[in-house]
VOPAGU-2260 file (C-alpha; in pm, 1 decimal, decimal comma):
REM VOPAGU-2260
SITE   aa  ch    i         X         Y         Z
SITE  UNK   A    0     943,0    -137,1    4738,3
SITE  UNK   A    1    1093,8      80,8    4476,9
SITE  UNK   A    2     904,9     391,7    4561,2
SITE  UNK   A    3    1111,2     581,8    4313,7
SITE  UNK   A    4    1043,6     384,1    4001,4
SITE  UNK   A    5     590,9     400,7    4065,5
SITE  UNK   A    6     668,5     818,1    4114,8
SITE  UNK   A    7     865,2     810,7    3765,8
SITE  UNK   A    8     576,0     555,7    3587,2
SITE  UNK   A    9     347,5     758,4    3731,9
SITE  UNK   A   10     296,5    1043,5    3453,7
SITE  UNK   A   11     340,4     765,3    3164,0
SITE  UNK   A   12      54,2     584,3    3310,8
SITE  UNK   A   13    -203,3     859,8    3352,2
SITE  UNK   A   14     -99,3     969,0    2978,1
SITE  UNK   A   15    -182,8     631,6    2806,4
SITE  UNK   A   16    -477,1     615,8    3036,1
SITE  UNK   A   17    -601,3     963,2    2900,6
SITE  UNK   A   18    -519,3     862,3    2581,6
SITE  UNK   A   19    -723,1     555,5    2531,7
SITE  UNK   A   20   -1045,0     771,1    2661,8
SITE  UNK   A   21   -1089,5     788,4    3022,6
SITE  UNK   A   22   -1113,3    1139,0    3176,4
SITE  UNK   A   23    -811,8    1238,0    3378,8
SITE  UNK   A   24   -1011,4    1294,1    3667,2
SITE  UNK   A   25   -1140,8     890,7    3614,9
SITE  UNK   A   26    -753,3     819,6    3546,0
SITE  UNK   A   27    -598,4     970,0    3820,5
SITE  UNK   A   28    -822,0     770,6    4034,3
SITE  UNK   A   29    -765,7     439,4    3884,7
SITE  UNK   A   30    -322,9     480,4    3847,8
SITE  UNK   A   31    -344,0     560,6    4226,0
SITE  UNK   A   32    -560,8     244,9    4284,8
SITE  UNK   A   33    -296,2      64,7    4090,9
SITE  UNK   A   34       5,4     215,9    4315,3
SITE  UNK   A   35    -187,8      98,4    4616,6
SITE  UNK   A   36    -210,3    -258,0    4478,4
SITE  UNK   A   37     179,0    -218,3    4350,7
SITE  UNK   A   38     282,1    -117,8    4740,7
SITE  UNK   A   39      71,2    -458,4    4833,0
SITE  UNK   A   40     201,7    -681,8    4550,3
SITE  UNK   A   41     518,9    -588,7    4501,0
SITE  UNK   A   42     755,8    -650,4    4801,8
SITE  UNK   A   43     652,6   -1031,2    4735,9
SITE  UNK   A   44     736,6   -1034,0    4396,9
SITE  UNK   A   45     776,9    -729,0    4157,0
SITE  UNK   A   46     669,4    -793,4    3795,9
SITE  UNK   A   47     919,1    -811,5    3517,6
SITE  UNK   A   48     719,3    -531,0    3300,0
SITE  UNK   A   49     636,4    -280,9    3575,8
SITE  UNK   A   50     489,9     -44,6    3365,4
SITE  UNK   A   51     292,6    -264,0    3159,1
SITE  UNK   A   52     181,9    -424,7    3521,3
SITE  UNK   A   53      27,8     -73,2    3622,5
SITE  UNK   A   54    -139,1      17,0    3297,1
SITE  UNK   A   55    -326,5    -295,9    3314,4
SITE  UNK   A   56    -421,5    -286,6    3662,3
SITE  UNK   A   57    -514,8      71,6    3655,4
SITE  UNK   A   58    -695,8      58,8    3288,1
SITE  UNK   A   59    -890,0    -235,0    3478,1
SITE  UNK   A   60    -978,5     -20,5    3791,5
SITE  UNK   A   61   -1115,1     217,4    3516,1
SITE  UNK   A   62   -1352,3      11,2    3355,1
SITE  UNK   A   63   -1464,0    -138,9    3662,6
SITE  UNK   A   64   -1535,9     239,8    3789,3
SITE  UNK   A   65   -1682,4     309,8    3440,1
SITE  UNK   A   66   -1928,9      41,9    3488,8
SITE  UNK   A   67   -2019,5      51,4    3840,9
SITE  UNK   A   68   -2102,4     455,4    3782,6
SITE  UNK   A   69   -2276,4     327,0    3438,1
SITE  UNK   A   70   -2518,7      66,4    3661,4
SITE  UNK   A   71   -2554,4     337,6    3928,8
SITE  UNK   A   72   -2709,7     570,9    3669,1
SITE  UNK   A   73   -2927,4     297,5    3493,9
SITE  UNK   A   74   -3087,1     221,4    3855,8
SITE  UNK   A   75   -3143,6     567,3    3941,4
SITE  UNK   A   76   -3331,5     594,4    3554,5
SITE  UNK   A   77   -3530,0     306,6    3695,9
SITE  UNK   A   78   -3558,5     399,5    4029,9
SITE  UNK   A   79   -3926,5     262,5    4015,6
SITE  UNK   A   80   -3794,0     -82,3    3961,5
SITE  UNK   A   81   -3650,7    -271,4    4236,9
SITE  UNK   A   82   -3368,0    -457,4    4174,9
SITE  UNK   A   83   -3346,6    -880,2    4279,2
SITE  UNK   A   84   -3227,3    -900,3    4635,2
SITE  UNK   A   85   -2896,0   -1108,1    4640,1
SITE  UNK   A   86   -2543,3   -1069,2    4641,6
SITE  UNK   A   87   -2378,6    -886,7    4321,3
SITE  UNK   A   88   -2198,2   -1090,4    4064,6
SITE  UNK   A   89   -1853,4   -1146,0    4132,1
SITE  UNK   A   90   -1760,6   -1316,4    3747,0
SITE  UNK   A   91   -1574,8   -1056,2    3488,8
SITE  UNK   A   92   -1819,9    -934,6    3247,7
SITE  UNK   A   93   -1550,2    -847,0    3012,6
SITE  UNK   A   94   -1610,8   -1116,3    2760,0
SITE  UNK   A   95   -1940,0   -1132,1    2781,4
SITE  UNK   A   96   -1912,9    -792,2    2623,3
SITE  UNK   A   97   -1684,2    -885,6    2344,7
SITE  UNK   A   98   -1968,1   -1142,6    2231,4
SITE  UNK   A   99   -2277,7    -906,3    2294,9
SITE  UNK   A  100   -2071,5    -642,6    2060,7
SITE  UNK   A  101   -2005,9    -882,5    1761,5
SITE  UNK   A  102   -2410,7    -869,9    1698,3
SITE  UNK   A  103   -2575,2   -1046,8    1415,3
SITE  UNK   A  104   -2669,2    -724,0    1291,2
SITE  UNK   A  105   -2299,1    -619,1    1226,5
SITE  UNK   A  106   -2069,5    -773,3     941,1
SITE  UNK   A  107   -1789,6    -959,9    1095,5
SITE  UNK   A  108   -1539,9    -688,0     975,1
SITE  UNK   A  109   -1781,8    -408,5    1169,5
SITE  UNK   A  110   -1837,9    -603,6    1470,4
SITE  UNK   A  111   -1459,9    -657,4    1549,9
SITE  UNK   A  112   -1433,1    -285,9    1480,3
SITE  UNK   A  113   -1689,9    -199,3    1710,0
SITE  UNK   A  114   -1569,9    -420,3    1958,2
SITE  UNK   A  115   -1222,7    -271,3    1954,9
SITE  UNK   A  116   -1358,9      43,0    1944,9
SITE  UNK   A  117   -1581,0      33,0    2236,7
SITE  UNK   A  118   -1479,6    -253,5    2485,6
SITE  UNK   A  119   -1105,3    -319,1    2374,1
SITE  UNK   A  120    -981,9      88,5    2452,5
SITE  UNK   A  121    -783,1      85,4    2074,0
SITE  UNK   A  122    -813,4     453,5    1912,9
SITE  UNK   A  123    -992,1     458,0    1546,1
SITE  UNK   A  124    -582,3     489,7    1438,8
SITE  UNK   A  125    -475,0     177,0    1579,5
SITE  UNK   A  126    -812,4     -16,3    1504,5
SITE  UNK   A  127    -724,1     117,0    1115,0
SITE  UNK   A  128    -344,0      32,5    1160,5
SITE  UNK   A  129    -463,5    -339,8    1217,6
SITE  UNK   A  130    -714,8    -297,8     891,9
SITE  UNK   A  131    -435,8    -161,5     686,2
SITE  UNK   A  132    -685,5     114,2     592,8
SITE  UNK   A  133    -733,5     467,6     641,6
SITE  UNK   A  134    -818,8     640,5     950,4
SITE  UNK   A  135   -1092,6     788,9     798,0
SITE  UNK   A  136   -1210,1     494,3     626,3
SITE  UNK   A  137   -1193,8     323,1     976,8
SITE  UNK   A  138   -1375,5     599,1    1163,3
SITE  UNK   A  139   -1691,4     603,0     901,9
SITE  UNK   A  140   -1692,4     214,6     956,8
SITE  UNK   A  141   -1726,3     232,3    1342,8
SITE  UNK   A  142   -2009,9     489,8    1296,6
SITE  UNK   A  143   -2230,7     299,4    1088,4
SITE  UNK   A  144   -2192,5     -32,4    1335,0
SITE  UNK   A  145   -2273,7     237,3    1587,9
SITE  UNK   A  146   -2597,3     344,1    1385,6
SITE  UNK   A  147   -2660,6      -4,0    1338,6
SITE  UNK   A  148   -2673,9    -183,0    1682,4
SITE  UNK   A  149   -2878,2     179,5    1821,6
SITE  UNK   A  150   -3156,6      65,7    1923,3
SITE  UNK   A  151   -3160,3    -310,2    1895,7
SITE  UNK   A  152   -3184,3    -587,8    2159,4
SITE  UNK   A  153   -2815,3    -723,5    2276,7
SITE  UNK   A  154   -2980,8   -1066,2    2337,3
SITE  UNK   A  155   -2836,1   -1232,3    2051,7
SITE  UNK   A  156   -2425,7   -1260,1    2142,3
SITE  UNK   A  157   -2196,9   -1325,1    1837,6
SITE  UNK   A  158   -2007,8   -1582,4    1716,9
SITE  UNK   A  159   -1693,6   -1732,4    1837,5
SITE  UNK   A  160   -1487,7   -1637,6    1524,1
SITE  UNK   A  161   -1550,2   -1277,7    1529,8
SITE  UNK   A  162   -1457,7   -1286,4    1949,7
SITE  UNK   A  163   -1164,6   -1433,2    1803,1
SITE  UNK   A  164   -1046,7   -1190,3    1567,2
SITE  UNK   A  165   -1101,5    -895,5    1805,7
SITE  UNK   A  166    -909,3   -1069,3    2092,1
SITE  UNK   A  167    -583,6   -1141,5    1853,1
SITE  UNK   A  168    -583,5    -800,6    1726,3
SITE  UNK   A  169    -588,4    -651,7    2074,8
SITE  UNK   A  170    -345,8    -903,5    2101,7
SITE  UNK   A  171    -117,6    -754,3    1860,6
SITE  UNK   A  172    -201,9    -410,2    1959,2
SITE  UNK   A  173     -60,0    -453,1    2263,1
SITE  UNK   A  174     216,5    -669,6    2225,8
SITE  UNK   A  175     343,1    -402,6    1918,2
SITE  UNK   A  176     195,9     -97,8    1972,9
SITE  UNK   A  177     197,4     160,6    2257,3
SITE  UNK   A  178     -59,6      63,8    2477,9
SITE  UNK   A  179     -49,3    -274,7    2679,6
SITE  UNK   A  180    -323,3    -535,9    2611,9
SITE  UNK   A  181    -122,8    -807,0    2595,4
SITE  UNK   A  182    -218,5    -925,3    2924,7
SITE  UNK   A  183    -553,4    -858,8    2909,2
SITE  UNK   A  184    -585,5   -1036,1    2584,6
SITE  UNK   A  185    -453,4   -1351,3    2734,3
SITE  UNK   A  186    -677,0   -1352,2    2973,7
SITE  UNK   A  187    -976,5   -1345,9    2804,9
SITE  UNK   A  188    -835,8   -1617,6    2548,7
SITE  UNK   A  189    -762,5   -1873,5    2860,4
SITE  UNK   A  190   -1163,4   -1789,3    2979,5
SITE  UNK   A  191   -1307,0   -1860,3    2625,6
SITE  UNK   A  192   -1036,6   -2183,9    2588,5
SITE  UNK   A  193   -1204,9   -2260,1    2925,7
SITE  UNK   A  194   -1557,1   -2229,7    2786,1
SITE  UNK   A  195   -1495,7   -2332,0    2442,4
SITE  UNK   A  196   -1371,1   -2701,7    2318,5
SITE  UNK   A  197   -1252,1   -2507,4    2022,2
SITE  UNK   A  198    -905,8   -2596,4    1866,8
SITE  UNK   A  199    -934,3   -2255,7    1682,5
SITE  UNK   A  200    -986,1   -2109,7    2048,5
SITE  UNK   A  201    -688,6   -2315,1    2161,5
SITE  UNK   A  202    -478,1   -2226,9    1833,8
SITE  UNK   A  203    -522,0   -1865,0    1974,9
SITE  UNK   A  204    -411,8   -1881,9    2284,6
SITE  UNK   A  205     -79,6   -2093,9    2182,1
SITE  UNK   A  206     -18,2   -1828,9    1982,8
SITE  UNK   A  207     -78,1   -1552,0    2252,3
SITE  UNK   A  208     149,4   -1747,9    2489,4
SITE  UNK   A  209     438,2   -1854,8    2227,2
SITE  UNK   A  210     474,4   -1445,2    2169,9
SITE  UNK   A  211     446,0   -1311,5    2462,0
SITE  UNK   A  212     750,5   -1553,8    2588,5
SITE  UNK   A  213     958,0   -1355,0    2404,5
SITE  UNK   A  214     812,2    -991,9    2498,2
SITE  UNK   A  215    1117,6    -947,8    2781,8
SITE  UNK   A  216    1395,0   -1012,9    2481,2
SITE  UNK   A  217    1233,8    -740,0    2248,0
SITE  UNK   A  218    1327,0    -462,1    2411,2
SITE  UNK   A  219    1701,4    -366,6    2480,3
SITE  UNK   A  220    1773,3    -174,8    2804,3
SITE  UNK   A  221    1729,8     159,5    2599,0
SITE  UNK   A  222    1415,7      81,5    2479,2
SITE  UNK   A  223    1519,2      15,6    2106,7
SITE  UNK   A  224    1384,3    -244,5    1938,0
SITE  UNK   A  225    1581,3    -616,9    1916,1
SITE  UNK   A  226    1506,4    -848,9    1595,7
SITE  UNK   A  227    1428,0   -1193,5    1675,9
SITE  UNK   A  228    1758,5   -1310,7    1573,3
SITE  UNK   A  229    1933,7   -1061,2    1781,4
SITE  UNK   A  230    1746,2   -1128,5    2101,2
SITE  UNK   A  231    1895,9   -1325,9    2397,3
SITE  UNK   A  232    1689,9   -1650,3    2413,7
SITE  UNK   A  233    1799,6   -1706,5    2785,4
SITE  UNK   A  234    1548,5   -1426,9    2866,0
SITE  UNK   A  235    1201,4   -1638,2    2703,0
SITE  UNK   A  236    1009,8   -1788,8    2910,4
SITE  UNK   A  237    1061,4   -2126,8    2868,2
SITE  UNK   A  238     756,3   -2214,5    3059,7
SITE  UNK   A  239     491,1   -1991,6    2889,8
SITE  UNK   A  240     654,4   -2171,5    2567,8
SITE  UNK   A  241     615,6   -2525,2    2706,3
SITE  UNK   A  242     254,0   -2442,1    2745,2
SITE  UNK   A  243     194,4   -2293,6    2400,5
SITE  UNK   A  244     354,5   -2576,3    2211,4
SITE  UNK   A  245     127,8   -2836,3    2441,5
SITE  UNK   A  246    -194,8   -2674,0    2357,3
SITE  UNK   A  247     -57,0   -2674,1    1996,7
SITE  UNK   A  248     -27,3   -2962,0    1953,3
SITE  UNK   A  249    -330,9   -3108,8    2130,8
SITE  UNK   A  250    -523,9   -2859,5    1887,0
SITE  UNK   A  251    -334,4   -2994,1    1585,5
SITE  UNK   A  252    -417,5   -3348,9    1630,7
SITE  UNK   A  253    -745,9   -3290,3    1556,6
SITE  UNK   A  254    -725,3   -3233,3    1188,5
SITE  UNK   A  255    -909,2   -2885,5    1196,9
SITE  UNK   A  256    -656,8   -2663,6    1084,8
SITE  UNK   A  257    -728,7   -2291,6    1156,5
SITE  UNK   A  258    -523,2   -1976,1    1058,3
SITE  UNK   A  259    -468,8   -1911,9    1427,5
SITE  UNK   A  260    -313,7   -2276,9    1443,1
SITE  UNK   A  261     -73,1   -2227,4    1163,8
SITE  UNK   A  262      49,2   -1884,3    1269,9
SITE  UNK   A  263     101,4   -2063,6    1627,8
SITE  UNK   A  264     292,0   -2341,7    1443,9
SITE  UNK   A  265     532,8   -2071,8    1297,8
SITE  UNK   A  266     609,0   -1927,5    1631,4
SITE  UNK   A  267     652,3   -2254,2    1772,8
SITE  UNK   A  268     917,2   -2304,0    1558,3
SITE  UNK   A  269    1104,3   -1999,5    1623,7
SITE  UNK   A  270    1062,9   -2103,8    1944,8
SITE  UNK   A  271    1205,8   -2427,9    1926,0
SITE  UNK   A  272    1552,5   -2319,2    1756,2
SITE  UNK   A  273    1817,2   -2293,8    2048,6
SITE  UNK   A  274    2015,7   -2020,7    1836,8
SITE  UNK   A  275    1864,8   -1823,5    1499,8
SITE  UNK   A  276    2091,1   -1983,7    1279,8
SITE  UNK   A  277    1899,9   -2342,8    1379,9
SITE  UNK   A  278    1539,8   -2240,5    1269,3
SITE  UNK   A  279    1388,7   -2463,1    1088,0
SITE  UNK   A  280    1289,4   -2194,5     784,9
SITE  UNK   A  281    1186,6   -2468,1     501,3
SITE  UNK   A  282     920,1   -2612,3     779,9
SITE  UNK   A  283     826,6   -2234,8     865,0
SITE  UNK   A  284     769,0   -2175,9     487,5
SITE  UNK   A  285     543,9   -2458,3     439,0
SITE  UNK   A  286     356,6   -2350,6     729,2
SITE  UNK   A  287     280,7   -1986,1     548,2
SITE  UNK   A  288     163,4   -2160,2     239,0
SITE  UNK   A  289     -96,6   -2310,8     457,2
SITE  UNK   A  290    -166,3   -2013,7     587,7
SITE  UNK   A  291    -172,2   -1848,3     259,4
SITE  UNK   A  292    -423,5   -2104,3     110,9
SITE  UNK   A  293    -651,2   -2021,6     478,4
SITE  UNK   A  294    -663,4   -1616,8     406,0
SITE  UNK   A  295    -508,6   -1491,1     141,8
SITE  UNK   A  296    -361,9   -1225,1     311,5
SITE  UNK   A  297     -65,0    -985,1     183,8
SITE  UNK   A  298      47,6    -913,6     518,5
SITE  UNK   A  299      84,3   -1339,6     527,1
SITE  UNK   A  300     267,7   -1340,2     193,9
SITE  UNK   A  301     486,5   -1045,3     282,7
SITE  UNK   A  302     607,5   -1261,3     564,3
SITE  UNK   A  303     618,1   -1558,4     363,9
SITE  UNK   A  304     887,5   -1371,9     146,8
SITE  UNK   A  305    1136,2   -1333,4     434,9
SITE  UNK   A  306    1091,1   -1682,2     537,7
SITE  UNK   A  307    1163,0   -1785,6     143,7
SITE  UNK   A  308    1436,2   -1567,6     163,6
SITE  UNK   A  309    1598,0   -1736,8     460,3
SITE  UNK   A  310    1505,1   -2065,8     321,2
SITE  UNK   A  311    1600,4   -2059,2     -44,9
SITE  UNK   A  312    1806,8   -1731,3     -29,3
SITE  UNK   A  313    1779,5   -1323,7     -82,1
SITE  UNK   A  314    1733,1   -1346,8    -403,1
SITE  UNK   A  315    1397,9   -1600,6    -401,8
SITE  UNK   A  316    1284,8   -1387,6    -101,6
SITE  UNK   A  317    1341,1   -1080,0    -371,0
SITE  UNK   A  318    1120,2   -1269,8    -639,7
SITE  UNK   A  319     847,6   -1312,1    -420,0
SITE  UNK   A  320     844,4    -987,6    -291,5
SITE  UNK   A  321     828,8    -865,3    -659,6
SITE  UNK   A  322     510,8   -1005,0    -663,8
SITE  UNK   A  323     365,3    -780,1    -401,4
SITE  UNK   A  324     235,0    -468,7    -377,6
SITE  UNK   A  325     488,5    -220,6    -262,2
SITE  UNK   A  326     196,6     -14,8     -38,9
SITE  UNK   A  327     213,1    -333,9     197,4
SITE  UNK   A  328     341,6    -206,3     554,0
SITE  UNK   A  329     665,5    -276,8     626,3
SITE  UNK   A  330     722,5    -406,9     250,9
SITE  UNK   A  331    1030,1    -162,0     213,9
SITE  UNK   A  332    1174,1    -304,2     524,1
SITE  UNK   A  333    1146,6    -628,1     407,3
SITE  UNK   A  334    1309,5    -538,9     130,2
SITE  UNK   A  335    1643,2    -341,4     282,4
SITE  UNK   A  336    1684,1    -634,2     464,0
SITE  UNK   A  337    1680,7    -856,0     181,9
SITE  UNK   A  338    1892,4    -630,6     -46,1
SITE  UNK   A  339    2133,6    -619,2     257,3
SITE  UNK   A  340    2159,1   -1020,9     292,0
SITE  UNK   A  341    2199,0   -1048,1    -121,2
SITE  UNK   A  342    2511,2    -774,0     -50,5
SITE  UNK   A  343    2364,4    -468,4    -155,9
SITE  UNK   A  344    2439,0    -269,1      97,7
SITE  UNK   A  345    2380,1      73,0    -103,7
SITE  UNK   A  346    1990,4      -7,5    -207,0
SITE  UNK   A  347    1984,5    -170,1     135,0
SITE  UNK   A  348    2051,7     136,7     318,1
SITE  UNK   A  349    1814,8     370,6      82,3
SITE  UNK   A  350    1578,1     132,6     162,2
SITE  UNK   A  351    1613,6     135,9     535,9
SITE  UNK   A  352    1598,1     514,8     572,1
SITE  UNK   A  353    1249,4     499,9     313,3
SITE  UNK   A  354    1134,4     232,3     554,1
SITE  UNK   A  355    1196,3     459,4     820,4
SITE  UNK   A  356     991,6     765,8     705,9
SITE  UNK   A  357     709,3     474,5     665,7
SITE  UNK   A  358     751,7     313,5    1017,8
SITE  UNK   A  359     431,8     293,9    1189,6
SITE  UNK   A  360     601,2     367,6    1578,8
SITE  UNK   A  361     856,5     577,6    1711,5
SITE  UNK   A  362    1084,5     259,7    1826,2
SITE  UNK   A  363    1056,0     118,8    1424,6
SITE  UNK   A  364    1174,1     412,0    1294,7
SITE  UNK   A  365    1472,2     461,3    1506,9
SITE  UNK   A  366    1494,4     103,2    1472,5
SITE  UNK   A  367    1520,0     106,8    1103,9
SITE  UNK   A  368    1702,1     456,1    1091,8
SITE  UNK   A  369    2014,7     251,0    1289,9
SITE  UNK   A  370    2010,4      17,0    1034,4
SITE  UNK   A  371    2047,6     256,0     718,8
SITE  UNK   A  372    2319,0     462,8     947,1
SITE  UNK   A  373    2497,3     128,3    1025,8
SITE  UNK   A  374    2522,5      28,7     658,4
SITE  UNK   A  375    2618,1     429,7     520,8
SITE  UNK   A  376    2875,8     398,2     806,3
SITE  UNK   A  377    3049,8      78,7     623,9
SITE  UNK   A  378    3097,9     191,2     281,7
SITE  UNK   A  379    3388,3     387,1     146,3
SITE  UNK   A  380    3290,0     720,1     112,7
């Protein structure tokens, strides 16, 4: 047992425990229930993201504490009503709560707000990140699905679809951003694939599973950020990615095509490419036009752009970036890096170090701050 590396992920645990709401009395509690169950799990086999490992377990300790003090106050409210003999449930609860959130009250865009908010532990900032809209914006949104759902009866669960969204952007939240939900977010898509004969459901969860093979090749040793075409593929997990493509394709052949589908076919074939200079980028283009014509998203065509560029060149990918609004996230990156592959390497680096200022994360910005230093560093001065 590394006893060394739980005291140094100790502090870094209880912070994005605090962080994400729980009192640090609360949080204390729950990292040192997750160092018990690290001394007990660990000698057998210690997890590849140890860190990620305890802010799961612990930020699951919490809620379960959260709840179990929550039901100890609602009986002693009701302490004239005597509860069913029997033993207590022992099934998670956790996405039964996603559902009762996304009420029929709500608008689809409030409930998966809500249910971020209140049951998935993202901050107003991140939830807004995701939204591509202001904090504020996000904040007043959250408060009127709060002043909505006071008062009503949570006996009417929402739909699938809105479960859906709220799961792949807590998804994304932790697979990008600084707190881990990746995990968590699996887990709750292999429970509803379970419960659902949905291929939407199972377009999800390929996705979830196609990504997060890669999550141990993201990351160098430093903690900077590795591009996809930079990353060692002898570090994906070849079996998480078998899995993804299988449910893939079994959701596929059923002729209901989904955005989470398409965006699963996409990774799939990143996946499948043995080196970066093999991916299949014409195929991955067509797959963003169908996803294009399913949402109509910027974010979609922004990425379309770098897959045109790959496919018909820097100068196509430029074109169809022209096309988009420049206040898209990451847009200027996009941009340095297709500048850079046409061989302009000056407006590529002024673009990186913009990009930079713009970066949404610490690890982006140095990320993208290497890049503009990397090119200034090559040309004559």
């Amino acid at each position: 047992m590394n006893e060394a590396l739980l005291r140094s992920l100790t502090p870094s645990v209880l912070g994005i425990l605090v962080r994400r709401g729980a009192d640090f009395a609360a949080a204390e509690d729950a990292v040192q229930d997750a160092l018990v169950e690290a001394v007990r799990v660990w000698p057998e086999e210690q997890p590849r993201d140890p860190k990620g490992w305890l802010v799961t377990v612990a930020w699951r300790r919490f809620l379960d504490a959260t709840r179990a003090e929550a039901a100890r106050r609602r009986r002693e409210d009701r302490v004239d009503e005597e509860p069913t003999p029997g033993p207590a449930p022992a099934t998670d609860d956790t996405l039964q709560l996603y559902f009762l959130c996304a009420h029929p009250s709500l608008t689809p865009s409030s409930a998966v707000a809500l249910t971020l908010r209140a049951v998935g532990g993202l901050t107003t900032r991140q939830i807004a990140r995701a939204y591509l809209v202001p904090e504020a914006t996000m904040a007043q949104r959250i408060s009127r699905a709060k002043r909505t759902v006071s008062g009503v009866r949570f006996d009417q669960p929402g739909d699938v679809a809105t479960v859906l969204r709220v799961l792949y952007l807590v998804f994304n939240e932790g697979y990008s951003g600084d707190v881990d939900l990746a995990a968590e977010a699996i887990r709750l898509t292999r429970q509803l694939a379970a419960a659902f004969d949905h291929p939407e459901v199972a377009g999800l969860l390929a996705l979830m599973l196609l990504h997060h093979a890669r999550r141990a090749s993201r990351t160098a040793p430093d903690g900077s950020l590795v591009p996809l075409a930079e990353q060692d593929r002898g570090r994906w997990d070849t079996a998480m990615i078998a899995e993804g493509v299988e449910i893939l394709q079994a959701a596929l052949v059923r002729d209901r095509l989904g955005e989470f589908q398409a965006q699963a076919a996409v990774a799939a074939l990143h996946a499948d490419a043995q080196t970066a200079e093999e991916t299949d980028w014409v195929q991955i283009v067509e797959w963003y036009d169908e996803l294009a014509g399913l949402t109509d998203s910027p974010v979609v065509r922004l990425n379309r752009a770098v897959a045109v560029g790959e496919a018909d060149g820097p100068r196509a990918g430029l074109a169809e970036l022209a096309a988009l609004s420049d206040s898209l996230p990451r847009h200027t990156a996009v941009a340095a890096y297709l500048h850079e592959r046409d061989g302009d390497l000056e407006t590529a680096a002024r673009l990186y170090a913009e990009a930079a200022h713009q970066a949404p994360t610490l690890a982006e910005r140095a990320h993208l701050t290497r890049q503009a230093a990397r090119l200034n560093a090559g040309r004559p001065g």
